[in-house]
N, C-alpha and C positions, 0 to 999 in steps of 0.2 A: 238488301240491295235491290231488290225488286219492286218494277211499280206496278202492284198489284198485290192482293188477298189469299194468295197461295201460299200455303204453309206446308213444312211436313211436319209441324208441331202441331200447330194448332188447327188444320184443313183449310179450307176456304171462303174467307170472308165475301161477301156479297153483297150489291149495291142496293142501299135502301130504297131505292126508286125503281127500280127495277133487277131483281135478283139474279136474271140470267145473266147480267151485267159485272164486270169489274167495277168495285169501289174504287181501287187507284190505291197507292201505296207509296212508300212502304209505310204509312201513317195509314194504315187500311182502318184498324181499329176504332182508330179516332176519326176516320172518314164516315164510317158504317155508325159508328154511335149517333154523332152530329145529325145525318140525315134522316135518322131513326126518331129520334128527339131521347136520347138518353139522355137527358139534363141539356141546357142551355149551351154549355163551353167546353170544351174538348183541346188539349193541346196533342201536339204530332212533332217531329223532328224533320228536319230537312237538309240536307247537302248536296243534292242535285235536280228537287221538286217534289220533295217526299209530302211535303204541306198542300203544295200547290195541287199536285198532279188527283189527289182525291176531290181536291176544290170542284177541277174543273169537270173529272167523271160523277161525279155526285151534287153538281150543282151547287158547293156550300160556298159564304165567304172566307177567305184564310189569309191570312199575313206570314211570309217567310220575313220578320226583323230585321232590320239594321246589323250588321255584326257586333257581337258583344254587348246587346241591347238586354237580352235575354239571357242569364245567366244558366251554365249547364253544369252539370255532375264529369261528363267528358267531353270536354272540348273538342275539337279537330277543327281541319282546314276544309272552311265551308259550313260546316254544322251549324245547325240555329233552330231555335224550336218556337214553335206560337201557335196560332188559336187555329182552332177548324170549327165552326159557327154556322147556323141558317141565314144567320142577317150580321150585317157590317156593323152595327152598335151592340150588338155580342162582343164580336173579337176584338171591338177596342176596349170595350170594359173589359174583359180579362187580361188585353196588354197593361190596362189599368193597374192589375196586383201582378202579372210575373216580371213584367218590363223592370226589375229592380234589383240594384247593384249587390252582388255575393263576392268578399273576395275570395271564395273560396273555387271560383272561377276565374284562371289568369288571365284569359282572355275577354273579361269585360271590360269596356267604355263606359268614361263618365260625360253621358251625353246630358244635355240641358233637359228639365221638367218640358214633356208634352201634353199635350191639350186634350187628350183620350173621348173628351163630353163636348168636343167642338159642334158634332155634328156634321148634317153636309154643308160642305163651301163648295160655289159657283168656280166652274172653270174658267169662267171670263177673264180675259188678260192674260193666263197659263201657255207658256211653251210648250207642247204636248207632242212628242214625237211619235209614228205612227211605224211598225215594223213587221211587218205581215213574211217577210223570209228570212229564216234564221243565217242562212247559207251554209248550213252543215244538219242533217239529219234527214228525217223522212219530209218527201214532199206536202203542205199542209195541206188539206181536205177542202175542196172549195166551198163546202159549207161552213168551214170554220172562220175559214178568211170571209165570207160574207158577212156572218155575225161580228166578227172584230172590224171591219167595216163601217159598218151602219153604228156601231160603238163608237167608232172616231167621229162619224158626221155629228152626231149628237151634241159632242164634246166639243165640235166645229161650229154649229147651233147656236152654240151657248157664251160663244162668243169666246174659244181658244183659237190660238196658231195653233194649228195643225201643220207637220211639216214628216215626212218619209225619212225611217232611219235605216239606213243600207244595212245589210247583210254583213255579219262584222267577227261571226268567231268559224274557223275552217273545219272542213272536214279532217286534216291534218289533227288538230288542235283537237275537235273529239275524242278521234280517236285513240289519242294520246293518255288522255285521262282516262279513258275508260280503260288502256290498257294500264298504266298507273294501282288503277284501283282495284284489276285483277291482280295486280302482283302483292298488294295490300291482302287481300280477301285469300289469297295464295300461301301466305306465308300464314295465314289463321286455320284453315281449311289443313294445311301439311301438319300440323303440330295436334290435329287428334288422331285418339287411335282408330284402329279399324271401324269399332261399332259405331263408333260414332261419324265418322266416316258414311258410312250407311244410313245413318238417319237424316243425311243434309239431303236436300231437292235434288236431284239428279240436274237439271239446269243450272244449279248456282255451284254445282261440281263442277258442271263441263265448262263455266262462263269461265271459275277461276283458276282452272286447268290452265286454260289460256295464258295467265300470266309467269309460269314456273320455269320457262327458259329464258326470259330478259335477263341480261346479264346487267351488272351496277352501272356500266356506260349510259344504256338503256332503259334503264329505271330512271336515272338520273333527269334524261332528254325528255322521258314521260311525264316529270315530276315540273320540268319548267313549263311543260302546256298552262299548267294553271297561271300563273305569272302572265305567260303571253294573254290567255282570255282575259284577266283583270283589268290587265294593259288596254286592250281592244274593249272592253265593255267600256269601261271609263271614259275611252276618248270619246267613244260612240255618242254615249248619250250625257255627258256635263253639258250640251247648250239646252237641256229641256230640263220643265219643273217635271214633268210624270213623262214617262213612255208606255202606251199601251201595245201589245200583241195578242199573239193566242196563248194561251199556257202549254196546251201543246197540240201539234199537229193533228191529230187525229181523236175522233171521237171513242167511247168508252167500246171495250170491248169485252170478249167473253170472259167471264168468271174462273171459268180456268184455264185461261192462260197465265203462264207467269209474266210474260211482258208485250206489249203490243205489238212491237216485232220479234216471233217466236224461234230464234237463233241463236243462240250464246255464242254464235264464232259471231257476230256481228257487234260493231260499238252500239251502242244503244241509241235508237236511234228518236226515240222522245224527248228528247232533254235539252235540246238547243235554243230554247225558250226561256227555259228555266236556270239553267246551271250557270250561265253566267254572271246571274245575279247573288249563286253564293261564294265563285270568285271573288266579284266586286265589293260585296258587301254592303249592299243599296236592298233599301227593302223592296218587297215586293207581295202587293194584295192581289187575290182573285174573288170576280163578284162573279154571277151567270150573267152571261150575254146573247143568250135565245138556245133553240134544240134544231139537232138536223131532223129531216124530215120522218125520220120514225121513233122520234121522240128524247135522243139522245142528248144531254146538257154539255152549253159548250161553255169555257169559261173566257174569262178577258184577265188578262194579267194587266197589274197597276203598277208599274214601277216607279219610285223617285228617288232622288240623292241621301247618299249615308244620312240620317238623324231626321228625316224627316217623314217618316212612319205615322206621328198623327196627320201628316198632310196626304200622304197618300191614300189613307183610311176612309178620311173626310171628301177627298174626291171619288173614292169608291159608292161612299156612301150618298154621294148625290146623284150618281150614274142609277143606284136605285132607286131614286125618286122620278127616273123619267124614262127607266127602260121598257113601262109597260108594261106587257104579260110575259116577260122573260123569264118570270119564276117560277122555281120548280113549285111540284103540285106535292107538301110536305104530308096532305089529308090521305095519301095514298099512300106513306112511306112505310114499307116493310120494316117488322123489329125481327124478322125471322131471319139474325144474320150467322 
């Protein structure tokens, strides 16, 4: 449940690009491999940015799927798993071989054949909605909203509508799920014994501490946040082909912290970029979209409509063709993770 490289298993993974740094998580592994160059393709899991959030502190490209696109071993509400890649023609050629129907997964879709070796396609003509305030989490970084900025004008360049997508899931509605998912991790957390008890993070004790007195009214009332964000994502964004943002508000931080705001009585407050889109069930790509000024990678989340994942891809992949020197510097990435 953490986005970030802290383990009390495994200690602290660390960001190929810079090690005093968080990889981003909880796909840490697959974050720190990708940026490393352990092989080409790297897949990660995601339910509230677990894909995304290493994307954007590590610089790679990553696709959170379509719901049900991607076939899993444990299903849940939200979960979905894909690529974490250097480059946008990586992660579609591996959506290329996992994108593929298992019924041994209830919860897949039988979406139509995608185009994976399209390539980049031209935004020209594209509805492109542009959302720089989530309206619920930490305030974004105004280095991040510049880079996601100068992301849209390009896309604007190139001949998209470009149009401003309001502020659409609440601080209520965070809150809600994250207290949700303590009473989730609550009920996991109570059912070991003592030693083992003792070997969990002292943070992801205290986060899901949190959830042990909601009673079933309350759990309940937590459980339909989700419904209301899907509700709210959807309306938001059905008049655009892709919506870009930041992936998340703030740029990468230390390696060991467990989360970027370091509070477990707090809802989490990175993920109001990201999580709506595993509500909705709309994919969502991140490319890099520049560094703040002491070097940190920011990323641009891509989003579009349920089943159109190779279009999202393909407009990622043309945003590489004209970002410039936005990319990270892979000749310097550390394997010391």
């Amino acid at each position: 449940m953490l986005s970030s490289g802290v383990s009390s298993r495994h200690g602290i993974t660390r960001n190929a690009l810079n090690p005093a740094l968080t990889t981003g998580g909880s796909s840490a592994g697959a974050g720190a491999a990708a940026a490393a160059g352990y092989g080409p393709m790297h897949v990660g899991t995601d339910i509230g940015g677990s894909i995304r959030l290493p994307g954007t502190w590590s610089g790679l490209a990553t696709l959170k799927p379509s719901a049900g696109l991607v076939p899993l071993h444990a299903p849940y509400l939200g979960r979905a798993a894909g690529p974490l890649t250097r480059t946008v023609a990586d992660a579609a050629a591996l959506m290329s071989i996992i994108a593929q129907p298992d019924t041994r997964d209830y919860s897949t879709r039988p979406y139509p054949a995608m185009e994976w070796f399209s390539g980049p396609i031209s935004p020209a003509g594209l509805r492109v909605g542009l959302q720089l305030d989530a309206g619920s989490g930490a305030e974004v970084d105004p280095e991040i909203a510049a880079a996601v900025q100068r992301a849209a004008e390009l896309f604007s360049a190139a001949g998209a509508s470009v149009r401003e997508v309001p502020p659409f899931m609440t601080a209520d509605q965070l809150a809600g799920i994250d207290a949700f998912w303590r009473t989730r991790s609550w009920a996991d957390y109570s059912a070991l014994d003592e030693q083992q008890r003792e070997n969990v993070l002292p943070y992801i004790a205290r986060w899901c501490t949190g959830g042990k007195d909601y009673d079933g009214v309350a759990t309940m009332e937590h459980y339909h946040r989700f419904a209301q964000v899907q509700a709210a994502t959807i309306a938001a964004t059905r008049g655009f082909d892709l919506v870009l943002s930041p992936v998340a508000p703030m740029a990468a931080f230390p390696a060991e912290m467990p989360m970027p705001v370091d509070d477990p009585d707090l809802p989490m407050a990175h993920i109001s970029f990201t999580m709506p889109y595993n509500m909705s069930g709309q994919p969502a790509a991140t490319v890099n979209c520049g560094f703040t000024a002491d070097g940190r990678t920011i990323g641009l989340q891509v989003v579009g409509q349920i089943g159109a994942d190779d279009k999202v891809l393909a407009a990622a992949a043309w945003f590489e063709t004209v970002r410039g020197d936005m990319v990270p510097d892979w000749t310097h990435a550390s394997s010391q993770n």
